[in-house]
C-alpha positions as CSV (number, residue, x, y, z in Angstrom):
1,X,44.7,-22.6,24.9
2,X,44.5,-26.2,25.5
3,X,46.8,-28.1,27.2
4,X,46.6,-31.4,26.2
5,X,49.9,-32.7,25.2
6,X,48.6,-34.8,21.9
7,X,47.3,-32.0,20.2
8,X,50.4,-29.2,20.9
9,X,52.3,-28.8,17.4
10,X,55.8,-27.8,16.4
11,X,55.2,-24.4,14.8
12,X,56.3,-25.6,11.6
13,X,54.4,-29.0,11.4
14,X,52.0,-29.2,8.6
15,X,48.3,-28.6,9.2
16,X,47.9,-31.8,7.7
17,X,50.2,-33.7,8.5
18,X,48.2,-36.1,10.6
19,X,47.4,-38.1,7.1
20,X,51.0,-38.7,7.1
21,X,53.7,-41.1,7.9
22,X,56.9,-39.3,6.9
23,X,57.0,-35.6,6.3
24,X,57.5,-34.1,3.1
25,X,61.1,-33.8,1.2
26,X,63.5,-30.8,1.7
27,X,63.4,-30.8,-2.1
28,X,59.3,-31.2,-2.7
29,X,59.1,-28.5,0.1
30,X,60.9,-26.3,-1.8
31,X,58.8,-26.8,-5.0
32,X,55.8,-27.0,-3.7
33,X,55.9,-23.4,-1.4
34,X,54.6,-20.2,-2.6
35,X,55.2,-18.2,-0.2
36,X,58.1,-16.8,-2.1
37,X,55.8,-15.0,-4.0
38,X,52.3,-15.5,-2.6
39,X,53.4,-12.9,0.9
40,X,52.1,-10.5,-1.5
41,X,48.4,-11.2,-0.7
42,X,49.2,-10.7,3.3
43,X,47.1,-7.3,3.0
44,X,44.4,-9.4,1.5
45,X,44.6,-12.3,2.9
46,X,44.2,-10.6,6.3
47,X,41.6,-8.5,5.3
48,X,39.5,-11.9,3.8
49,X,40.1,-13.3,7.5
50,X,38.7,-10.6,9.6
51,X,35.3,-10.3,7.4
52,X,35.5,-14.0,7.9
53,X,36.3,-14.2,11.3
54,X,33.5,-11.3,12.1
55,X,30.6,-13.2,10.1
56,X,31.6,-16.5,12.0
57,X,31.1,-14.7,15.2
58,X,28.0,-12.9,13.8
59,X,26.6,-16.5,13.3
60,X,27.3,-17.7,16.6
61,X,30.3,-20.1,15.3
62,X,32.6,-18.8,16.7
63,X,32.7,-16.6,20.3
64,X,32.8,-12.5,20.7
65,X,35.9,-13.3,22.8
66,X,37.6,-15.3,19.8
67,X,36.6,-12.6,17.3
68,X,38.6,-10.0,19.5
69,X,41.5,-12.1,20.2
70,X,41.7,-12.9,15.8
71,X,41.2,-9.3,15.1
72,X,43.7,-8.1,17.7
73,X,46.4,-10.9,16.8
74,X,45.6,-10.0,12.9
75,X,46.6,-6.2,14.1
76,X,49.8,-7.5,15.4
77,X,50.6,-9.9,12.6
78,X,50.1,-7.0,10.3
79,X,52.2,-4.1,11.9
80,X,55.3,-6.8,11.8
81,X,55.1,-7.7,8.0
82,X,54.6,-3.8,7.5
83,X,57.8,-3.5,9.6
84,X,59.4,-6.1,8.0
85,X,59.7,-8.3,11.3
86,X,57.3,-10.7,10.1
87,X,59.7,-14.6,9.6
88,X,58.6,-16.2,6.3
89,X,58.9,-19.9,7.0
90,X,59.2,-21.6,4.1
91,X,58.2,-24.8,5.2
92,X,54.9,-23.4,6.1
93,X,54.5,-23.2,2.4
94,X,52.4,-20.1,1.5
95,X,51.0,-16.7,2.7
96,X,48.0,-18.4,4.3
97,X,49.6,-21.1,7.1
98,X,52.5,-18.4,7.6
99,X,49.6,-15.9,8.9
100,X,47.6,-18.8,11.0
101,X,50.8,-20.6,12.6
102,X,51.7,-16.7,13.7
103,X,48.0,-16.1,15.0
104,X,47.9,-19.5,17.1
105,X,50.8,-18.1,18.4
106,X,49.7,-15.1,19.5
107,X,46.2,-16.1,20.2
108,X,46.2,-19.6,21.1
109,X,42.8,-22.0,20.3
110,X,40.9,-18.6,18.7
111,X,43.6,-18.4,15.9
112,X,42.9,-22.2,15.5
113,X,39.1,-21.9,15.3
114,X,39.5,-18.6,12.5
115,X,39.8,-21.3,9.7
116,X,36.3,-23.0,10.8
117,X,34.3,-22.9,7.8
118,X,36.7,-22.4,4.8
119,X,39.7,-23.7,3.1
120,X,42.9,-22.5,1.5
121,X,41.1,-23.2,-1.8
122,X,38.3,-20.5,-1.1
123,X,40.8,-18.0,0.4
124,X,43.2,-18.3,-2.2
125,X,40.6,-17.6,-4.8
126,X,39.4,-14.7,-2.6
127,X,43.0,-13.3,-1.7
128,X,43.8,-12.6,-5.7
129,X,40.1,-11.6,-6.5
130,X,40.9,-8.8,-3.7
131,X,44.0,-8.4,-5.4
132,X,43.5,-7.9,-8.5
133,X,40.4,-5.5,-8.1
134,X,43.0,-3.2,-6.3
135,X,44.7,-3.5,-9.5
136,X,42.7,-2.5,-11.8
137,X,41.2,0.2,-9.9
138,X,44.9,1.6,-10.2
139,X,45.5,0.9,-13.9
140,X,42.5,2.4,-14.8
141,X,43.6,5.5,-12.9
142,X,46.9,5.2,-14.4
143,X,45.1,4.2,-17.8
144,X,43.6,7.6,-17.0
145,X,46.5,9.7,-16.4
146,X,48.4,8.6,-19.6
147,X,45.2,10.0,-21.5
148,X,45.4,13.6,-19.8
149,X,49.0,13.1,-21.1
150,X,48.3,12.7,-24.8
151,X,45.1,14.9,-25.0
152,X,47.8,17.8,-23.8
153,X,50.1,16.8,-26.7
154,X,47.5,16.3,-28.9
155,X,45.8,20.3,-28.2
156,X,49.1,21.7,-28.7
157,X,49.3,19.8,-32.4
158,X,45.8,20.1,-33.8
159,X,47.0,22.0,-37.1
160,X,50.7,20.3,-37.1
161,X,50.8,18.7,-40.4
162,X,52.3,15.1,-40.7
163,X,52.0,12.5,-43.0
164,X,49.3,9.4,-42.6
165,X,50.9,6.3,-43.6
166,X,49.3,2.9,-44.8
167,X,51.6,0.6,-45.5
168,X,54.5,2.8,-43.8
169,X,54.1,4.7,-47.2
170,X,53.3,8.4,-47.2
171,X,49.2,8.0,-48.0
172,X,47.6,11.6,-46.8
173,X,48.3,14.7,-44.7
174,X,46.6,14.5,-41.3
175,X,46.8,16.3,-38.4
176,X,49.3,15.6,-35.3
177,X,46.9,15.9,-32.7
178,X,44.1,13.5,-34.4
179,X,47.0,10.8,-34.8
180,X,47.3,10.9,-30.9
181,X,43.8,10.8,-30.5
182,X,43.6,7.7,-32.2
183,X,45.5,6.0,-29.3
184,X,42.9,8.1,-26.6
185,X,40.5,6.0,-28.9
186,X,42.8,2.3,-28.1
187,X,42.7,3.6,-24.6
188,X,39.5,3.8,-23.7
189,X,38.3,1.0,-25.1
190,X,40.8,-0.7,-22.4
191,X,39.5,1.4,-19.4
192,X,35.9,-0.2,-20.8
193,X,37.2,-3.8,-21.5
194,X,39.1,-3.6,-17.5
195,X,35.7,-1.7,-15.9
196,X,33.7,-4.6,-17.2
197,X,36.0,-7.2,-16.0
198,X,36.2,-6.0,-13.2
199,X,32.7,-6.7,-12.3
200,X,33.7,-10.7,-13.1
201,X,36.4,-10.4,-10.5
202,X,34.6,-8.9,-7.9
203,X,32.5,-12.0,-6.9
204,X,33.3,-13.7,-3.8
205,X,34.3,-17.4,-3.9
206,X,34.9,-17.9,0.1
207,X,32.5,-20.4,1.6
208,X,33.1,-22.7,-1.3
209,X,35.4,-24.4,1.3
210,X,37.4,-26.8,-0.2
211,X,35.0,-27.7,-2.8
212,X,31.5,-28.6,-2.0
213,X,30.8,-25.4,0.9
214,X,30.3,-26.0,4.4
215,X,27.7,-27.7,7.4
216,X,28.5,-24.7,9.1
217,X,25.8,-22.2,9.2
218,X,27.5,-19.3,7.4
219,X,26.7,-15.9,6.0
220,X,28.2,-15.6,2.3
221,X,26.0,-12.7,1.6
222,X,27.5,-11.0,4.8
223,X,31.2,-11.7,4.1
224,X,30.6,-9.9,0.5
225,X,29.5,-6.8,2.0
226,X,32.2,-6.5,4.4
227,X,34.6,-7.0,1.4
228,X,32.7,-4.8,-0.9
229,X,31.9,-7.8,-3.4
230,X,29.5,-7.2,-6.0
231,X,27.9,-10.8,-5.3
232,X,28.5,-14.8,-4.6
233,X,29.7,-17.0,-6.7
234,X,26.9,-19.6,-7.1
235,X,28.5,-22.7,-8.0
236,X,31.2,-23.6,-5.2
237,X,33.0,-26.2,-8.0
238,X,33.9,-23.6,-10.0
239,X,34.5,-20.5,-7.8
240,X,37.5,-22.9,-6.0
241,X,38.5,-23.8,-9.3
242,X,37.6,-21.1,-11.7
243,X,41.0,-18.4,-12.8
244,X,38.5,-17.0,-16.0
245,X,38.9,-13.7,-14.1
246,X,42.7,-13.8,-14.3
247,X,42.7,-14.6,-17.7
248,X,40.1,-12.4,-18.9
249,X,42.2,-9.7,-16.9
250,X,45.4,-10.8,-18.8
251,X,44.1,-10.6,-22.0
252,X,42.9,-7.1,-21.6
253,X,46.7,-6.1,-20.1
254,X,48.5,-7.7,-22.9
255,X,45.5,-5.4,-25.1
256,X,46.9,-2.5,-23.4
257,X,50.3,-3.4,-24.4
258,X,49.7,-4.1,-28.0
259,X,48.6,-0.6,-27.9
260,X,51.3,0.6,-26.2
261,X,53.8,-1.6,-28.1
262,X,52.2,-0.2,-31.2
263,X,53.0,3.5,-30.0
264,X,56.6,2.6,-29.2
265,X,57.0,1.6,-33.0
266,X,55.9,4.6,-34.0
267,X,58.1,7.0,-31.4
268,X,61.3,4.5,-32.1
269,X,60.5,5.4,-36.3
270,X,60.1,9.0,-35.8
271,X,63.2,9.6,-33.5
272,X,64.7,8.0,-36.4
273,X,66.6,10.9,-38.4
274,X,65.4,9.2,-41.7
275,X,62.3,10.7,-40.2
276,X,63.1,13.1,-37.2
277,X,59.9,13.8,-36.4
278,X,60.2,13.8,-32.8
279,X,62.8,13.4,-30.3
280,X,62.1,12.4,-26.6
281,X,63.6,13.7,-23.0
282,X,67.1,12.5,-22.3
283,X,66.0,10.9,-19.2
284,X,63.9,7.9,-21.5
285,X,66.8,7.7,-23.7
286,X,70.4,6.0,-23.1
287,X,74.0,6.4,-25.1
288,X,76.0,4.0,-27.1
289,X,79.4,2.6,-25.3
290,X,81.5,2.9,-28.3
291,X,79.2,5.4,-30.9
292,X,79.3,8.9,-28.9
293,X,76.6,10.4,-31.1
294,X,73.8,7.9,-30.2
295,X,70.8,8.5,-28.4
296,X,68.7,5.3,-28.1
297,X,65.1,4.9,-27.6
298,X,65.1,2.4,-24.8
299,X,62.3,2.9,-22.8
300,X,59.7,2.3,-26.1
301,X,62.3,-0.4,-27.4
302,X,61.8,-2.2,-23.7
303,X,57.9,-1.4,-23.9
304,X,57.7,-3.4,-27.1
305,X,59.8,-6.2,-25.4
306,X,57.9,-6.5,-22.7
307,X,55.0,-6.7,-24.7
308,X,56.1,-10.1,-25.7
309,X,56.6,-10.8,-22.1
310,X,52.9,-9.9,-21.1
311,X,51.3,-12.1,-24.1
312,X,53.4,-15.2,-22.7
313,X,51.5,-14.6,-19.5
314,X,48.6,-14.7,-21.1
315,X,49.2,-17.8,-23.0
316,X,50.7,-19.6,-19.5
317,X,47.6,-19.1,-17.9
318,X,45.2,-20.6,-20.7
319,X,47.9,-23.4,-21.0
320,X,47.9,-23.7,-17.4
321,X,43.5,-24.2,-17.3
322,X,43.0,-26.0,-20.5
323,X,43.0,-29.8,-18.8
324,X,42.3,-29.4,-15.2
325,X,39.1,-31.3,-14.4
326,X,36.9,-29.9,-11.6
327,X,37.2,-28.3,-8.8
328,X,41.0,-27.2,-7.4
329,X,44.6,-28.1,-8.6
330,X,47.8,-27.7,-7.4
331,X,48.3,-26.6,-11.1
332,X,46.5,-23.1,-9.5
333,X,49.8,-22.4,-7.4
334,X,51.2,-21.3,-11.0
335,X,48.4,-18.7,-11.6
336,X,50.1,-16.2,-9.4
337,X,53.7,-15.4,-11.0
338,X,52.4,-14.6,-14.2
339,X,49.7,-12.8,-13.0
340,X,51.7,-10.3,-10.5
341,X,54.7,-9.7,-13.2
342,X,51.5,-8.9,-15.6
343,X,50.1,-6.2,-13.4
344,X,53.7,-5.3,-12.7
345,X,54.9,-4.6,-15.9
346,X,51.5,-2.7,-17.0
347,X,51.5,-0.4,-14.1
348,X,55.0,0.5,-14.4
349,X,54.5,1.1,-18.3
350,X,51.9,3.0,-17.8
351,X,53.2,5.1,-15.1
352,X,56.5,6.0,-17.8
353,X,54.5,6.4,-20.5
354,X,52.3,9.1,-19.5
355,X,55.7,11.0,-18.1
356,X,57.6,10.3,-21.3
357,X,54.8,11.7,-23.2
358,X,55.2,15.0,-21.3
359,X,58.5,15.0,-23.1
360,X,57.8,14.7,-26.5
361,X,59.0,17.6,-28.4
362,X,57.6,17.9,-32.0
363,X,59.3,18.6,-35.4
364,X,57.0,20.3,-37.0
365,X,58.4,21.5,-40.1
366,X,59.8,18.0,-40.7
367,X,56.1,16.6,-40.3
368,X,55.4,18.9,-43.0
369,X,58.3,18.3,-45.2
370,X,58.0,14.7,-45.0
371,X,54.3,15.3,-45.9
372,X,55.1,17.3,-49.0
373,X,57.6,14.2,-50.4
374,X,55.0,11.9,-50.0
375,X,52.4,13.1,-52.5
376,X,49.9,12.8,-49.7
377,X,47.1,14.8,-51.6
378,X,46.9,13.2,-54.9
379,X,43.8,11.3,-53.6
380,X,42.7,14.9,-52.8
381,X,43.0,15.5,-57.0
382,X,40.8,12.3,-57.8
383,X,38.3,13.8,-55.1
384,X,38.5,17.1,-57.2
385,X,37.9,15.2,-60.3
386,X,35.2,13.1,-59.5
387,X,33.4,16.2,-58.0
388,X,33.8,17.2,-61.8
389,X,31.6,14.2,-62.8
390,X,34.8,11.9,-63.7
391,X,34.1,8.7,-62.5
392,X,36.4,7.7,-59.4
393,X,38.7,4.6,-61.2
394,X,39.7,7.1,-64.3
395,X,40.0,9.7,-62.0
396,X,42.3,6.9,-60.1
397,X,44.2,6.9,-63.3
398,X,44.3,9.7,-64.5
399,X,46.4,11.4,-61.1
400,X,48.1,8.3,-61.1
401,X,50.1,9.2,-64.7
402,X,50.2,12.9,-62.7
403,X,51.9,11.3,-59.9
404,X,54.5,9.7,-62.6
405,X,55.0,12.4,-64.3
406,X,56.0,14.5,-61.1
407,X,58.2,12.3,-60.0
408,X,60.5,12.6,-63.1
409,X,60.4,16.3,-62.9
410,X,60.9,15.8,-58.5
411,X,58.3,17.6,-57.1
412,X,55.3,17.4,-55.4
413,X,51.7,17.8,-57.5
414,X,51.3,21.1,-56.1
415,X,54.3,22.5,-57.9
416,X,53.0,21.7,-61.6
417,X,52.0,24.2,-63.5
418,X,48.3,24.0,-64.3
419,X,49.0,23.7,-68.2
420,X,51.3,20.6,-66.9
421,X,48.2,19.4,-65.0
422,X,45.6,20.1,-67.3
423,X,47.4,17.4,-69.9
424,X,46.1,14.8,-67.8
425,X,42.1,16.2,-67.5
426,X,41.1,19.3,-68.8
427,X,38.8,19.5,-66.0
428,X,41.6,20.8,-64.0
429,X,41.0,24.7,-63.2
430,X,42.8,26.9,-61.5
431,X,40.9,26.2,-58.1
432,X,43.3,23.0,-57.9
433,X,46.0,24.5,-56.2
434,X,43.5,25.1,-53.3
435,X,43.1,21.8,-53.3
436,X,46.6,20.2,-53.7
437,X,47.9,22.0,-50.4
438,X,48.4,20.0,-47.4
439,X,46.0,22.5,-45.6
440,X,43.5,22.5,-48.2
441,X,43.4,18.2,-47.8
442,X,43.3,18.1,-44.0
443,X,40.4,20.7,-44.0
444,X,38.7,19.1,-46.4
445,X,38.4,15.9,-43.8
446,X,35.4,17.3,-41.7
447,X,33.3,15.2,-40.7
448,X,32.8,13.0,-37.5
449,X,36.2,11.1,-36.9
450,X,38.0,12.8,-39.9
451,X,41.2,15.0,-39.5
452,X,40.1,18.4,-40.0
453,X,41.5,20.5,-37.0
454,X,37.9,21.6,-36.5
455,X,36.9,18.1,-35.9
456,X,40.3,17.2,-34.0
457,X,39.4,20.3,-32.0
458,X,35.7,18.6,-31.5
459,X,37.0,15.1,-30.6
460,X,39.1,16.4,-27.7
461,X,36.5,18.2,-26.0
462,X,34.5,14.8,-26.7
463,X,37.5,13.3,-24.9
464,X,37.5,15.7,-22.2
465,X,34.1,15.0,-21.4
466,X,34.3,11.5,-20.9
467,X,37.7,11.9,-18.6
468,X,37.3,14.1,-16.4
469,X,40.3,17.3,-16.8
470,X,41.4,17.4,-13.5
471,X,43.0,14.2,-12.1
């Protein structure tokens, strides 16, 4: 450690302070600091220091006897935030000086020497790059898990009849089980929007330094292996300065939410009992203080909220790039809020969801009932028609005056009589009632993608496939 008297500091004296004539207000102290918020990269930010600190010493910058000292002072450092002895000094302003001040303490000159070569600019960049691969790695898992979820609801409901709606109107019978696969569908496509982002956020902006790189003779190739980086980022302007990767990243979780939002719409309709086509486990559900008899969708009222919520982070972070000239900004300090409630309120969505799904219980008669009201197969009688060489627009009009004349007598097209029927188009036989039934309609649907059980049956084990069964 040296000794010299002009160079000891006060543990909480700025790194760079020596550019300065009076320190820094109580009150821009306090609004400048992160480290509120940005302790949640210690993990990373430790573990982007010790690949640093061993490719310095694999270069010859820094000595074998420093590298042991960084890596046994980074142990230390990490064992008391783990414990929770770790003091967060606010005036030390963010994860980053916390961690060093703490290392020169322990370590003396080779905790000085561990910053050769960088700058809080790369390592910031680096610290949420590490931390937000971890991220997705887990959403996609949890991404994952909510699938298993619906394809076991949707196996259990491939020939439970419910209405398909366009419009919210009652349009055509489909099957249960192929109106949860079309959220599998949503799904994926986010598991293949977040895998392909993450290859964008797993390239390594430290040795950028602050701006321009370094003199130093360093390794970036080196660093990115320890750290498992997919590669360099070749411009060190923009990898200081670039948060594409975060906002990428938050557009594809506020995806996911639309899909989920969308699917909370759909749960809070049918637990309606103007539909009652499903109700959910007690435990997602809440009461009413005054109205004893209520049972409350919360949980896919609050996912639909926060929906909103996760959009405005989305939008922060464009507003928050959209002027800064090259390379970093203080601006980038506001990055990190936004992005951490983001892949806070995705993961814990996610992690209800595919629980709440396991407590869906179906109404299946009332599926079918509501169904029946509808008149969901009348475009099932224009198909008949046309099949009988009626062109398709008079065959359109033709079920349509059918459809009236039902209603006034209130009851579904299956329930005429085929002389009522057969007013409309003498080409209506007897075979029609075949047809007209909600099972005859859904069947008739098979093809790739349609809702004909055997092809529900077919897209699961597609599904299947693709996820792996066992988790």
């Amino acid at each position: 450690m040296n000794n010299d008297p002009a160079l000891q500091q006060d543990d909480t004296k700025k790194t760079w302070s020596g550019r300065f004539n009076e320190p820094v207000s109580a009150l821009v102290e306090r609004y400048t600091a992160s480290v509120s918020f940005d302790q949640r990269l210690t993990e990373y930010d430790i573990q982007g220091s010790l690949a640093h600190a061993q490719m310095l010493a694999e270069q010859g910058i820094i000595s074998a006897a420093d590298l042991t000292a960084i890596q046994q002072g980074m142990q230390q450092i990490r064992d008391e935030i783990r414990n929770h002895q770790f003091v967060w000094l606010q005036e030390l302003e963010d994860v980053h000086l916390n961690i060093e001040k703490r290392l020169t303490a322990l370590v003396g000159d080779a905790g000085k020497r561990l910053h050769t070569g960088r700058s809080r600019n790369d390592q910031v960049a680096t610290d949420i790059r590490l931390f937000l691969r971890t991220a997705i790695d887990e959403i996609i898992s949890l991404i994952k898990a909510m699938q298993h979820a619906l394809l076991s609801l949707a196996e259990q409901h491939i020939h439970t009849i419910m209405p398909g709606f366009t419009h919210l109107q009652v349009a055509q019978p489909v099957s249960f089980g192929h109106h949860l696969m079309a959220y599998f569908e949503m799904l994926k496509r986010d598991v293949e929007r977040l895998t392909d982002c993450r290859k964008r956020v797993n390239q390594l902006p430290l040795g950028a330094a602050a701006l321009a790189g370094t003199s130093y003779p360093i390794n970036r190739e080196r660093v990115a292996q320890l750290l498992d980086f997919e590669a360099v980022c070749q411009n060190s302007l923009d990898a200081v300065s670039d948060r594409d990767f975060a906002i990428e990243f938050s557009a594809c979780a506020a995806l996911i939410m639309t899909h989920l939002s969308r699917m909370s719409e759909e749960f809070i309709l049918w637990m309606n009992p103007a539909f009652g086509f499903i109700q959910l486990a007690d435990r997602f559900c809440t009461g009413s203080s005054i109205m004893p008899q209520k049972k409350n969708p919360d949980v896919p009222e609050l996912v639909r909220g926060k929906t909103g919520r996760v959009n405005g982070h989305l939008v922060a972070l464009l507003t928050l790039m959209k002027a800064q000239p090259l390379a970093y900004n203080k601006d980038n300090q506001e990055d990190k809020e936004p992005l951490f409630d983001t892949v806070d309120t995705l993961t814990d969505t996610l992690r209800i969801y595919a629980d709440m799904l396991g407590g869906v219980r179906v109404n299946q008669e009332t599926m079918r009932a509501s169904a029946l009201r509808g008149y969901a197969t009348a475009t099932d009688l224009a198909d008949y028609l046309v099949k009988k060489g009626i062109p398709f627009r008079d065959a359109h009009e033709i079920v349509a005056k059918a459809v009236q004349f039902a209603e006034q007598k209130g009851c579904d097209l299956s329930k005429l009589e085929l002389n009522e029927l057969q007013q409309f188009s003498i080409q209506i036989e007897s075979d029609i009632f075949a047809v007209l039934t909600l099972e005859g309609s859904m069947n008739s649907r098979n093809h790739t993608g349609g809702t004909a059980p055997e092809q529900v049956q077919a897209a699961i084990q597609k599904a299947k496939a693709w996820l792996p069964w066992k988790m």
